[in-house]
C-alpha positions as protocol buffer text, in pm:
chain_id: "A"
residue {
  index: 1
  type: UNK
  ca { x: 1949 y: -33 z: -4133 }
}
residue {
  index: 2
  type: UNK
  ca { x: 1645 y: -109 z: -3961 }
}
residue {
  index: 3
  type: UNK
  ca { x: 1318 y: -205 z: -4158 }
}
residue {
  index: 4
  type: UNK
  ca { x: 990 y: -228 z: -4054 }
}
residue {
  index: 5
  type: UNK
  ca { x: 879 y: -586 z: -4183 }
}
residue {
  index: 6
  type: UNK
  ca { x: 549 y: -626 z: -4434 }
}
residue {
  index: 7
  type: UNK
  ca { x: 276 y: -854 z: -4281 }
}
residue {
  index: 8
  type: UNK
  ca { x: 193 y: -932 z: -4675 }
}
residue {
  index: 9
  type: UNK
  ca { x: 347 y: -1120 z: -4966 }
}
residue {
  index: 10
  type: UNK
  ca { x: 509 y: -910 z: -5198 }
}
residue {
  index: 11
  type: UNK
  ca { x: 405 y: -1003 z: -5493 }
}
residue {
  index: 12
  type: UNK
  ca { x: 338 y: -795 z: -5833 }
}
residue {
  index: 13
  type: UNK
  ca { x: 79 y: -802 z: -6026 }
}
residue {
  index: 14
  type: UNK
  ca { x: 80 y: -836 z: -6413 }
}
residue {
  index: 15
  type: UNK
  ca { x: 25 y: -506 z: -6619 }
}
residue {
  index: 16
  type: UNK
  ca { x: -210 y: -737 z: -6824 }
}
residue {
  index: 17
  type: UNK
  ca { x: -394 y: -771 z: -6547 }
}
residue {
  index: 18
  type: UNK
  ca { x: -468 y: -388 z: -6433 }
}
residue {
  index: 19
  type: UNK
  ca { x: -566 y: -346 z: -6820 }
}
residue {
  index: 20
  type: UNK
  ca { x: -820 y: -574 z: -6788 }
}
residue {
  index: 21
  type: UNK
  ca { x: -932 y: -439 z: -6424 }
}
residue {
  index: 22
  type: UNK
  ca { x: -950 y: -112 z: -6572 }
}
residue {
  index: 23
  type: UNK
  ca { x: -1172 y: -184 z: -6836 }
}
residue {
  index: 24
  type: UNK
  ca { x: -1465 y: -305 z: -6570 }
}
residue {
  index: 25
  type: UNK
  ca { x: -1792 y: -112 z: -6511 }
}
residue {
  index: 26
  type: UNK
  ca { x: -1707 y: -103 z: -6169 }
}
residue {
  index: 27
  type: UNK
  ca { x: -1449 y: 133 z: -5902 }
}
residue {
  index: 28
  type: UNK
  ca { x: -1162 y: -32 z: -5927 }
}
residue {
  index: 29
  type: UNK
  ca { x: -921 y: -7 z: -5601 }
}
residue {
  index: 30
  type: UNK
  ca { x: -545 y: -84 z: -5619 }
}
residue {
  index: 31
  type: UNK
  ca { x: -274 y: -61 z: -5349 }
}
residue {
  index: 32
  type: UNK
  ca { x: 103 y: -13 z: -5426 }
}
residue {
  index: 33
  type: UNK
  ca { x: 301 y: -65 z: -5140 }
}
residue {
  index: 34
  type: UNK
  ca { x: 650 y: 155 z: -5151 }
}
residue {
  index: 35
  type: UNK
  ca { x: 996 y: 86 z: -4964 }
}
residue {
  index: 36
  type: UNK
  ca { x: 1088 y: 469 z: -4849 }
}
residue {
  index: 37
  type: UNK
  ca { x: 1432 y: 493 z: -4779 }
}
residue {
  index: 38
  type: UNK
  ca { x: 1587 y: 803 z: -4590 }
}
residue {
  index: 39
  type: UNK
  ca { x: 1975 y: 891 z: -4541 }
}
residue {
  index: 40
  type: UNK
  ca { x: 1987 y: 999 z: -4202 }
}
residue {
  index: 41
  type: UNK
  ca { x: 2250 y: 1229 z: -4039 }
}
residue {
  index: 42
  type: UNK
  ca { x: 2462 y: 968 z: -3899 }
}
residue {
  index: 43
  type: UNK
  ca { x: 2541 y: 813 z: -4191 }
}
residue {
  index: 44
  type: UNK
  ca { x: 2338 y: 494 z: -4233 }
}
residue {
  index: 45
  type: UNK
  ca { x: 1970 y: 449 z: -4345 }
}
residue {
  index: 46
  type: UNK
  ca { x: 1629 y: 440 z: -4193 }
}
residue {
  index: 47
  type: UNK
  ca { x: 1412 y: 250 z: -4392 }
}
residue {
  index: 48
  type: UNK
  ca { x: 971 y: 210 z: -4369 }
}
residue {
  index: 49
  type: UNK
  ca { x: 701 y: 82 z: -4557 }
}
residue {
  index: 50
  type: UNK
  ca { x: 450 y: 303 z: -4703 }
}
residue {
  index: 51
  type: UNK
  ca { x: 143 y: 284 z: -4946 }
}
residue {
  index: 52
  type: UNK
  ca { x: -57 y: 462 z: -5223 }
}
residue {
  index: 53
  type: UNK
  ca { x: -422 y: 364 z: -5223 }
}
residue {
  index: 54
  type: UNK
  ca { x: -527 y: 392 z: -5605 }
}
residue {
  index: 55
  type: UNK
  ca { x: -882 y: 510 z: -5695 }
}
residue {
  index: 56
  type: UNK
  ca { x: -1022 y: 599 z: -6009 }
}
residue {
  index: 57
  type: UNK
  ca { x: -998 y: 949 z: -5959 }
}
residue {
  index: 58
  type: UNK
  ca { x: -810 y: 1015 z: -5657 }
}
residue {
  index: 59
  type: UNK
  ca { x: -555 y: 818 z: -5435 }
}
residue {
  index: 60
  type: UNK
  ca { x: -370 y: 821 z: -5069 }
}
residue {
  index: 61
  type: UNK
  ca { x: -63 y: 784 z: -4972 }
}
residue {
  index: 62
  type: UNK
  ca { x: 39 y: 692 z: -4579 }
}
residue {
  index: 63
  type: UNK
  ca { x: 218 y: 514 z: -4361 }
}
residue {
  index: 64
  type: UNK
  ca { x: 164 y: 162 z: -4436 }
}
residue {
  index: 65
  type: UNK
  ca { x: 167 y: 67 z: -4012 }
}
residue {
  index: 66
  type: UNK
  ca { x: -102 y: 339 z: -4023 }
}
residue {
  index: 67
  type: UNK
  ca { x: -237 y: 174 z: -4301 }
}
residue {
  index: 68
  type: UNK
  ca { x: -289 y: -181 z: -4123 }
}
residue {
  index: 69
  type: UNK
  ca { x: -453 y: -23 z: -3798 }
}
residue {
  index: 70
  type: UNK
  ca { x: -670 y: 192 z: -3970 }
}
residue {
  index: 71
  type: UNK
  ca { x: -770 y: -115 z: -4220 }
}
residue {
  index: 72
  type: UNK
  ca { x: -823 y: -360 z: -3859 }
}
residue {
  index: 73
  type: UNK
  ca { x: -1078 y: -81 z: -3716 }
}
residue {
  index: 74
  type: UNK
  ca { x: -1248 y: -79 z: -4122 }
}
residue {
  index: 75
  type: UNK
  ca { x: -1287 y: -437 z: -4082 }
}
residue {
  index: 76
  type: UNK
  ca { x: -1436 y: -487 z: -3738 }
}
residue {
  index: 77
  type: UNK
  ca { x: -1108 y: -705 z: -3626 }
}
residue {
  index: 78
  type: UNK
  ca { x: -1100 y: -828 z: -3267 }
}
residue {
  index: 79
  type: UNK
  ca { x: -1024 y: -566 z: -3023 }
}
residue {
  index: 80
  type: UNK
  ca { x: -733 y: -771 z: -2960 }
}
residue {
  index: 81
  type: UNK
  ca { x: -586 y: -732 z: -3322 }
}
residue {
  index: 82
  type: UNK
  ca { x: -689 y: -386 z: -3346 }
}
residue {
  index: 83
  type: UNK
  ca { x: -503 y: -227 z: -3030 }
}
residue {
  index: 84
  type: UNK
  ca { x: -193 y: -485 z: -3150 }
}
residue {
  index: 85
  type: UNK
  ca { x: -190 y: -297 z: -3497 }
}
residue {
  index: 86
  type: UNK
  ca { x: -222 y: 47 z: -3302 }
}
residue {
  index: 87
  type: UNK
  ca { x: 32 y: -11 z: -3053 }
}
residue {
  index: 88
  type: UNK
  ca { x: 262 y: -70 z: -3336 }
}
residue {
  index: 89
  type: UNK
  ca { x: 156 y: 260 z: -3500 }
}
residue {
  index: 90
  type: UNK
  ca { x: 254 y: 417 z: -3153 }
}
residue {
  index: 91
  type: UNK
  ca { x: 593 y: 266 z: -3157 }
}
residue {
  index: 92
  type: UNK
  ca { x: 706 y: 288 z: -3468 }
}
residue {
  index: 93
  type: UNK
  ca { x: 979 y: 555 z: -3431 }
}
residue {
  index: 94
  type: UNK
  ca { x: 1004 y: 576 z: -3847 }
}
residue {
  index: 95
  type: UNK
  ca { x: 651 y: 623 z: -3923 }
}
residue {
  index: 96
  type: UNK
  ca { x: 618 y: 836 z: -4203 }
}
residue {
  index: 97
  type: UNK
  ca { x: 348 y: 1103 z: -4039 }
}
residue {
  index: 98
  type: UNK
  ca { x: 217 y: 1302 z: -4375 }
}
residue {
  index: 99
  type: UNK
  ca { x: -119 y: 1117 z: -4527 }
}
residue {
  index: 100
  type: UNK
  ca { x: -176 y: 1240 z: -4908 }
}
residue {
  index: 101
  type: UNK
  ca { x: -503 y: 1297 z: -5041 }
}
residue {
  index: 102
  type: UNK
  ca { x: -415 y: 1295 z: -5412 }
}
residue {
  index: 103
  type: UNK
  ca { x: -690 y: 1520 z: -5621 }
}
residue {
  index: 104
  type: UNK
  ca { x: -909 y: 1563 z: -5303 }
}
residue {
  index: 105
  type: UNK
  ca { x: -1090 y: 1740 z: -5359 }
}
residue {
  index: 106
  type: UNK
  ca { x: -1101 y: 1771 z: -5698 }
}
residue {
  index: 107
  type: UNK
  ca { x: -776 y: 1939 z: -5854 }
}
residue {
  index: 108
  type: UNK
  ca { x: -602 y: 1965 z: -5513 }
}
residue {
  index: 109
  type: UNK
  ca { x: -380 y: 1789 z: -5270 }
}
residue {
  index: 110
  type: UNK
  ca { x: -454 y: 1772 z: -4931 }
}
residue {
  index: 111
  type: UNK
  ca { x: -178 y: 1697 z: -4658 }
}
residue {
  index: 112
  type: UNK
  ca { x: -253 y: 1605 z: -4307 }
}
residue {
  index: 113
  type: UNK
  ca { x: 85 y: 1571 z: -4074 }
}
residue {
  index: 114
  type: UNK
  ca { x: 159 y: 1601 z: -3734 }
}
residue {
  index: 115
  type: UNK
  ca { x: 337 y: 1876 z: -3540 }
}
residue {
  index: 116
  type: UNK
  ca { x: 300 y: 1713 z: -3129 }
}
residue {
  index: 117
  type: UNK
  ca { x: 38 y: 1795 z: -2965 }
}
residue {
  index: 118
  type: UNK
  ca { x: -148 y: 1903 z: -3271 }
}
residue {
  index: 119
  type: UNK
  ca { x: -275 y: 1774 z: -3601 }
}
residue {
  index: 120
  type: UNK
  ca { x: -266 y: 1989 z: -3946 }
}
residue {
  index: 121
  type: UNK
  ca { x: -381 y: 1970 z: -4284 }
}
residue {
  index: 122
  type: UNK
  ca { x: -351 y: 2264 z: -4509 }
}
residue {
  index: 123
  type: UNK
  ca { x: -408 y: 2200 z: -4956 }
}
residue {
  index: 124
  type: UNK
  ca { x: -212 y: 2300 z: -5298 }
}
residue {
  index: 125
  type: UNK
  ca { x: -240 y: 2232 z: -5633 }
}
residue {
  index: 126
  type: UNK
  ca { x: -296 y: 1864 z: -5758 }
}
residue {
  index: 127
  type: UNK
  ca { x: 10 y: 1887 z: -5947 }
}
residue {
  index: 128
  type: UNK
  ca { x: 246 y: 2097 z: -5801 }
}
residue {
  index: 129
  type: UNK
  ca { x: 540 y: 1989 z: -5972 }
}
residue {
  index: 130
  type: UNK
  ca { x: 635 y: 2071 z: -6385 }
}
residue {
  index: 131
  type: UNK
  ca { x: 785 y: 1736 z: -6475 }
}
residue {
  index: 132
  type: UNK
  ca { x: 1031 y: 1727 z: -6780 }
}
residue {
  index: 133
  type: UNK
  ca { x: 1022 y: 1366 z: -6918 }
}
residue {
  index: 134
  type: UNK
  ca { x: 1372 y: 1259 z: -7003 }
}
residue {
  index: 135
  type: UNK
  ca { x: 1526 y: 959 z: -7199 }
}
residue {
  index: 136
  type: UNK
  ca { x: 1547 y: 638 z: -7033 }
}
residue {
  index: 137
  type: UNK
  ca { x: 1367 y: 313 z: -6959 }
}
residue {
  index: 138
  type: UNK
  ca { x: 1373 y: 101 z: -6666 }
}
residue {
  index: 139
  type: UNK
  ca { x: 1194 y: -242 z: -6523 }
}
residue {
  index: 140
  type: UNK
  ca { x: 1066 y: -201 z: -6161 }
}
residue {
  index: 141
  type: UNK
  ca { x: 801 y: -430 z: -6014 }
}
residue {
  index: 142
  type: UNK
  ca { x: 779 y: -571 z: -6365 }
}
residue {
  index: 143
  type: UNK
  ca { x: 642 y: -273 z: -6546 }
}
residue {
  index: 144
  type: UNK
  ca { x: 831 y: -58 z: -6792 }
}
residue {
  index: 145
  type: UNK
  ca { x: 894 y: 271 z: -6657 }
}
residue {
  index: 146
  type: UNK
  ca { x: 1022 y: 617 z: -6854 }
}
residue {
  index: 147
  type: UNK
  ca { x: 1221 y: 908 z: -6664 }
}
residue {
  index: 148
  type: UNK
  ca { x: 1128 y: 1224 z: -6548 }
}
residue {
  index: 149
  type: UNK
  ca { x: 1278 y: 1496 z: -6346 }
}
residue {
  index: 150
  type: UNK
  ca { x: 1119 y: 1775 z: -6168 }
}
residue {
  index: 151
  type: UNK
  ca { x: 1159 y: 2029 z: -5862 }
}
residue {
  index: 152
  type: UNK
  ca { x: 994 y: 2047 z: -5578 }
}
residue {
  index: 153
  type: UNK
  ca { x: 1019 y: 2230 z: -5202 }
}
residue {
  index: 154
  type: UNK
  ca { x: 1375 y: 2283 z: -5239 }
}
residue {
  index: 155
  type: UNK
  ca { x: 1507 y: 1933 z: -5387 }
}
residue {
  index: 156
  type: UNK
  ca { x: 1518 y: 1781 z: -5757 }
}
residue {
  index: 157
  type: UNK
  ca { x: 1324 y: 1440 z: -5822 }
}
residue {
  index: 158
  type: UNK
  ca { x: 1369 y: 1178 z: -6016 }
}
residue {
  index: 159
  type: UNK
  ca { x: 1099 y: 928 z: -6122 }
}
residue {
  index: 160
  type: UNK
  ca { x: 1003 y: 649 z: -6325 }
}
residue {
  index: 161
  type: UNK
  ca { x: 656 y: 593 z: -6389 }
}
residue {
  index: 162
  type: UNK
  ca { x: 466 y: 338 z: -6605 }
}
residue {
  index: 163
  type: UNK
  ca { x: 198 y: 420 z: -6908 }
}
residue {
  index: 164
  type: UNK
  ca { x: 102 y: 28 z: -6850 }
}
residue {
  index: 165
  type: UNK
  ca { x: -92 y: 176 z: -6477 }
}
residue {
  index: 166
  type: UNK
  ca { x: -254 y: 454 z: -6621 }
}
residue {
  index: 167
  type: UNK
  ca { x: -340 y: 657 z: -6337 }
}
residue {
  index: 168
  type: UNK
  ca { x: -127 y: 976 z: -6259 }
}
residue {
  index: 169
  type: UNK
  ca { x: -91 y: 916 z: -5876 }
}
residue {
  index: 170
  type: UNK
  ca { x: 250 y: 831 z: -5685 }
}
residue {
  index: 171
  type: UNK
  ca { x: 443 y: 825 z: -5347 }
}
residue {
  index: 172
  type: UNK
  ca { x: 398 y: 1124 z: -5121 }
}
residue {
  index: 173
  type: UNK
  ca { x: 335 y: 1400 z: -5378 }
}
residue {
  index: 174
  type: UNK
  ca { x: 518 y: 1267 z: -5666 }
}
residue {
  index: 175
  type: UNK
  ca { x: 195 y: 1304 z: -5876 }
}
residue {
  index: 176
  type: UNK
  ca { x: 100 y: 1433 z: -6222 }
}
residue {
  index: 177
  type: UNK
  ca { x: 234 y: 1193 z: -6452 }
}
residue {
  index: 178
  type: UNK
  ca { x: 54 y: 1013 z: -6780 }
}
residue {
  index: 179
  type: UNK
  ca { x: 144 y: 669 z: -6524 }
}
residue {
  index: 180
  type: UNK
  ca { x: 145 y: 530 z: -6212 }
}
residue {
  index: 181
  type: UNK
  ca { x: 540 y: 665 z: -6059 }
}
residue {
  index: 182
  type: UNK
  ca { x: 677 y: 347 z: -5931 }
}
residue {
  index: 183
  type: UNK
  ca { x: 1045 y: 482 z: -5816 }
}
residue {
  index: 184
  type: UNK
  ca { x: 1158 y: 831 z: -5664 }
}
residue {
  index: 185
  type: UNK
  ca { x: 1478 y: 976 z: -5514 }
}
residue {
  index: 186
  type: UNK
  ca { x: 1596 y: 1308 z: -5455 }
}
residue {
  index: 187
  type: UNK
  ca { x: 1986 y: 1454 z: -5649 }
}
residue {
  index: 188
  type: UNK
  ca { x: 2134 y: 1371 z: -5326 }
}
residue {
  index: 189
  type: UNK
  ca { x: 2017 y: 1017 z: -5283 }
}
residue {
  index: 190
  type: UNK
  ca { x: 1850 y: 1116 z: -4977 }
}
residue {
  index: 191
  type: UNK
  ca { x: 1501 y: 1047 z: -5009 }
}
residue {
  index: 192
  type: UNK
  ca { x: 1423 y: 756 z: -5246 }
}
residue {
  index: 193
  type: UNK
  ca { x: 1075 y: 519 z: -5294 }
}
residue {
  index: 194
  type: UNK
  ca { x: 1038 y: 236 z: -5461 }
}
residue {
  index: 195
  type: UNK
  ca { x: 733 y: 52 z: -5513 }
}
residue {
  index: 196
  type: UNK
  ca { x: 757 y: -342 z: -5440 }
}
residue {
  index: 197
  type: UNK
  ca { x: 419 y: -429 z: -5409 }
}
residue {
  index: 198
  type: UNK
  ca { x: 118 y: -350 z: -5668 }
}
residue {
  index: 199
  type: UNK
  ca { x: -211 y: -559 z: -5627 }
}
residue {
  index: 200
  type: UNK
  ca { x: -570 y: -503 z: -5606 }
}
residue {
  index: 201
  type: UNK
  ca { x: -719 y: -337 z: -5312 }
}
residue {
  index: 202
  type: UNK
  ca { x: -976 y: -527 z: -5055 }
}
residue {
  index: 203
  type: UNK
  ca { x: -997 y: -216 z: -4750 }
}
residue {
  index: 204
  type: UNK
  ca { x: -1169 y: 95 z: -4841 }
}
residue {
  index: 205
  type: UNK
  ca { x: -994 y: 434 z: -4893 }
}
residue {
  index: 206
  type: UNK
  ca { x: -1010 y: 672 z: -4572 }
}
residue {
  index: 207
  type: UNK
  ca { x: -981 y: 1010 z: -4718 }
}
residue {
  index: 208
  type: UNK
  ca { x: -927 y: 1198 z: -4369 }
}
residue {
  index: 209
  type: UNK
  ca { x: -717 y: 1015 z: -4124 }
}
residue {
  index: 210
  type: UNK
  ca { x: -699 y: 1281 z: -3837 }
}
residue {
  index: 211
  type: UNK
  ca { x: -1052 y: 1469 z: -3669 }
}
residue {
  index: 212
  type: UNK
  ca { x: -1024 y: 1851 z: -3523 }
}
residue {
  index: 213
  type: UNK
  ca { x: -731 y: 1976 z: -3751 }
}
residue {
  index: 214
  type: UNK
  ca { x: -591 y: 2290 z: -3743 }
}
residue {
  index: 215
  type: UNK
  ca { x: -628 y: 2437 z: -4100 }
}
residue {
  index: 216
  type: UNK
  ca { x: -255 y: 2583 z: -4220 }
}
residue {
  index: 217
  type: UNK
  ca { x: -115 y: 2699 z: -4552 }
}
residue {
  index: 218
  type: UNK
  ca { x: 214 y: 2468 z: -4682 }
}
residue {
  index: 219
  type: UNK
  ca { x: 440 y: 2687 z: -4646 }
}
residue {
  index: 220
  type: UNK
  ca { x: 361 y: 2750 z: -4250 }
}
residue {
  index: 221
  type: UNK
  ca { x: 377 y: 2401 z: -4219 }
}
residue {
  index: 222
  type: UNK
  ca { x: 663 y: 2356 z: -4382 }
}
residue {
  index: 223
  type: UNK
  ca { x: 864 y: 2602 z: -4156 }
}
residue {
  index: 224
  type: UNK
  ca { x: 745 y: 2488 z: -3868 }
}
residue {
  index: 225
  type: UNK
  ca { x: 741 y: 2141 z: -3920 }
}
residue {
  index: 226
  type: UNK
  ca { x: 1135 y: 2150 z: -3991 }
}
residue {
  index: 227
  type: UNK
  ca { x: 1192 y: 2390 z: -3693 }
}
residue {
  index: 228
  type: UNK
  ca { x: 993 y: 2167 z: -3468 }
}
residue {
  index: 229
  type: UNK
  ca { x: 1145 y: 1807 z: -3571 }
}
residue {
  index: 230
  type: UNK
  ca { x: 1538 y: 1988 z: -3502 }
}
residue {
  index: 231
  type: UNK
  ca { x: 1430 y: 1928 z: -3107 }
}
residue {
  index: 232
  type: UNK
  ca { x: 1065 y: 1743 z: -3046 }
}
residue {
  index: 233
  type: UNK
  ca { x: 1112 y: 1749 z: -2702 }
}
residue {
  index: 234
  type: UNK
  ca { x: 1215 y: 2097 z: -2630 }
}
residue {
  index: 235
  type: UNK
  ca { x: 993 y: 2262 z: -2896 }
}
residue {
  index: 236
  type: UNK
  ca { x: 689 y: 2220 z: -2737 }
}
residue {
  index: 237
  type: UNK
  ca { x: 573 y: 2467 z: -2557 }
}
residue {
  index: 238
  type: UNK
  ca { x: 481 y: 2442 z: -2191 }
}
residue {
  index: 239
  type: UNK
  ca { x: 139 y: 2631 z: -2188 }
}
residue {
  index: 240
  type: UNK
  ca { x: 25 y: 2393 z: -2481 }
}
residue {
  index: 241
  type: UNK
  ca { x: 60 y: 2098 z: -2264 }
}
residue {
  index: 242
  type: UNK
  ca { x: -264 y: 1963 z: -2068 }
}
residue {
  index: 243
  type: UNK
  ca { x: -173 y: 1606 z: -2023 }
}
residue {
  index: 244
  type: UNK
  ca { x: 111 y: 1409 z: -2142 }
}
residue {
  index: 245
  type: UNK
  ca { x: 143 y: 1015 z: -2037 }
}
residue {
  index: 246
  type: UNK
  ca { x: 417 y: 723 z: -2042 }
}
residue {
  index: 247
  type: UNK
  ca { x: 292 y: 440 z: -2210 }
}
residue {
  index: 248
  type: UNK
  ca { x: 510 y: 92 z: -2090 }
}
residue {
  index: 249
  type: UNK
  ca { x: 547 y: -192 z: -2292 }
}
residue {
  index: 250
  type: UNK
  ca { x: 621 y: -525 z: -2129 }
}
residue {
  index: 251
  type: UNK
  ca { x: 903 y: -533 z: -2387 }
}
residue {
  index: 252
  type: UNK
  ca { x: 1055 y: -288 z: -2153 }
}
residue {
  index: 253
  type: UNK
  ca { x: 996 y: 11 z: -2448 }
}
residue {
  index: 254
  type: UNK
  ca { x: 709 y: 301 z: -2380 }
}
residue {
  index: 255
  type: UNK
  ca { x: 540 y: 593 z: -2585 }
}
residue {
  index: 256
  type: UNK
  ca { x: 519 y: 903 z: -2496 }
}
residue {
  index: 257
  type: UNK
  ca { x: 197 y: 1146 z: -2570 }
}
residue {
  index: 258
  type: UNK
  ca { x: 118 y: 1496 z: -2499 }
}
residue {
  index: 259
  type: UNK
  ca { x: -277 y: 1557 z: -2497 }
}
residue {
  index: 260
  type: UNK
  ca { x: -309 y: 1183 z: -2664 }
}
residue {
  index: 261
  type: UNK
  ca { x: -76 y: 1272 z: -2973 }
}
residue {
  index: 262
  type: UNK
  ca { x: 253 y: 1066 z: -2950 }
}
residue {
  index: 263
  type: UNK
  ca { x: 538 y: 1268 z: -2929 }
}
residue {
  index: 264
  type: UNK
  ca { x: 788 y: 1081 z: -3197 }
}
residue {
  index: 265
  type: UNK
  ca { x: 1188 y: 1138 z: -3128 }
}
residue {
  index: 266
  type: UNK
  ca { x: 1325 y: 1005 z: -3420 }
}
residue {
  index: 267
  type: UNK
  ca { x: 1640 y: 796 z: -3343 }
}
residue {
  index: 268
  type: UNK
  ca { x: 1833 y: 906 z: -3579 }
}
residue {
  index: 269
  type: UNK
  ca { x: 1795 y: 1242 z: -3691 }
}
residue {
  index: 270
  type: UNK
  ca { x: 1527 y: 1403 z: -3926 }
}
residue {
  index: 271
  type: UNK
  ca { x: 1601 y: 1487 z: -4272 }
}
residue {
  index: 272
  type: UNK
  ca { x: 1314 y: 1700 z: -4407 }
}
residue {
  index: 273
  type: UNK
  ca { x: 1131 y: 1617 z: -4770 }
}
residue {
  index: 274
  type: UNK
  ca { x: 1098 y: 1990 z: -4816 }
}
residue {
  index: 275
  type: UNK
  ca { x: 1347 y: 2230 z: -4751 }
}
residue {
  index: 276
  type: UNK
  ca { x: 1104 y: 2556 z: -4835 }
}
């Protein structure tokens, strides 16, 4: 199992605490950081940190090594720190590539991915899953949580989300509940977040991580993300390629990008979050 290790203290804050945030004149920011979890097809499990930004009316979910080299650029680091956070980004081989505007704009999602050598974003519906709230009751990062189940591009979800973090965001597009969704997995126990960080935010939210996208609907991407990620290296095609450069690592690793985009070969297989 290999993990990509948090440069942060996990530590969770009180539900007491967020009440009281909440109740302040001014924008409040919070940041949960999730554990994603994928069952990959040789058996064993790739896991990666990712993280929902939380604002009043909207949130993001990425990548959370994303996440740190986007927030070293937001806060002038050293040029030093900032090409050690986005060398990291490059090699990551588990990064999860879909950013999640949550209600941006207004009553929409909007999804920017990655299909090598091109960025994408297309939008849908704010809350595109009908949730059925079920009976049950959970603890997770110290919050009570209640069950509910809904479907979604081809795969049933269960989640448990909290009243006590009233804001109706989650992990990835797990959205649209009367709380924050702390905890996620698919039937199969393929997919699965779980939040193990919540705490107030210091880096401001970056609502469009990737310039010059090509506009797409969902289900486009969808299809040819899936197609696309069953060979990376052979799906490219030749006449779309204009430059494409080794990067070498004095670890004795490299990175690989076509036009400037890294080209990701996932080690162990990729197991789509949508099937259709």
């Amino acid at each position: 199992m290999k993990k990509i290790v948090l440069l942060i203290t996990a530590i969770c804050l009180t539900s007491e605490t967020f009440g009281q945030k909440t109740s302040s004149s001014s924008v409040d920011e919070y940041e949960c950081i999730y554990e994603y979890q994928m069952k990959n097809d040789k058996g064993s499990s790739d896991v990666t940190s990712t993280i929902l930004q939380i604002g009043r009316n909207s949130a993001i979910f990425s990548d959370y090594t994303a996440f740190q080299a986007d927030s070293a650029i937001a806060c002038k680091a050293p040029k030093s720190e900032i090409q050690k956070f986005k060398t990291r980004e490059k090699r990551n081989d588990l990064l999860f590539d879909q950013s999640v505007s949550q209600n941006v704009p207004k009553g929409k999602l909007t999804v920017y991915s990655v299909i090598t050598p091109n960025y994408y974003s297309y939008t849908e519906s704010a809350n595109p899953i009908n949730w059925n709230l079920s009976e049950g009751i959970d603890t997770i990062c110290g919050y009570t949580c209640q069950k509910a189940v809904g479907e979604y591009g081809g795969r049933t979800w269960t989640v448990w989300y909290s009243t006590d973090i009233p804001a109706s965001f989650g992990p990835w597009k797990l959205c649209g509940l009367p709380g924050l969704v702390l905890a996620a997995k698919d039937s199969e126990g393929i997919h699965k977040f779980k939040a193990i960080t919540f705490r107030k935010s210091s880096t401001p939210m970056n609502f469009k991580p990737y310039t010059n996208t090509i506009k797409t609907s969902r289900e486009q991407f969808v299809k040819a993300k899936n197609k696309f990620e069953q060979n990376p290296m052979g799906n490219i095609p030749a006449e779309s390629i204009s430059e494409m450069t080794i990067q070498k690592y004095e670890d004795g690793g490299h990175s690989a990008l076509v036009n400037g985009v890294v080209l990701r070969v996932r080690p162990n297989g990729y197991v789509p979050l949508e099937l259709k």
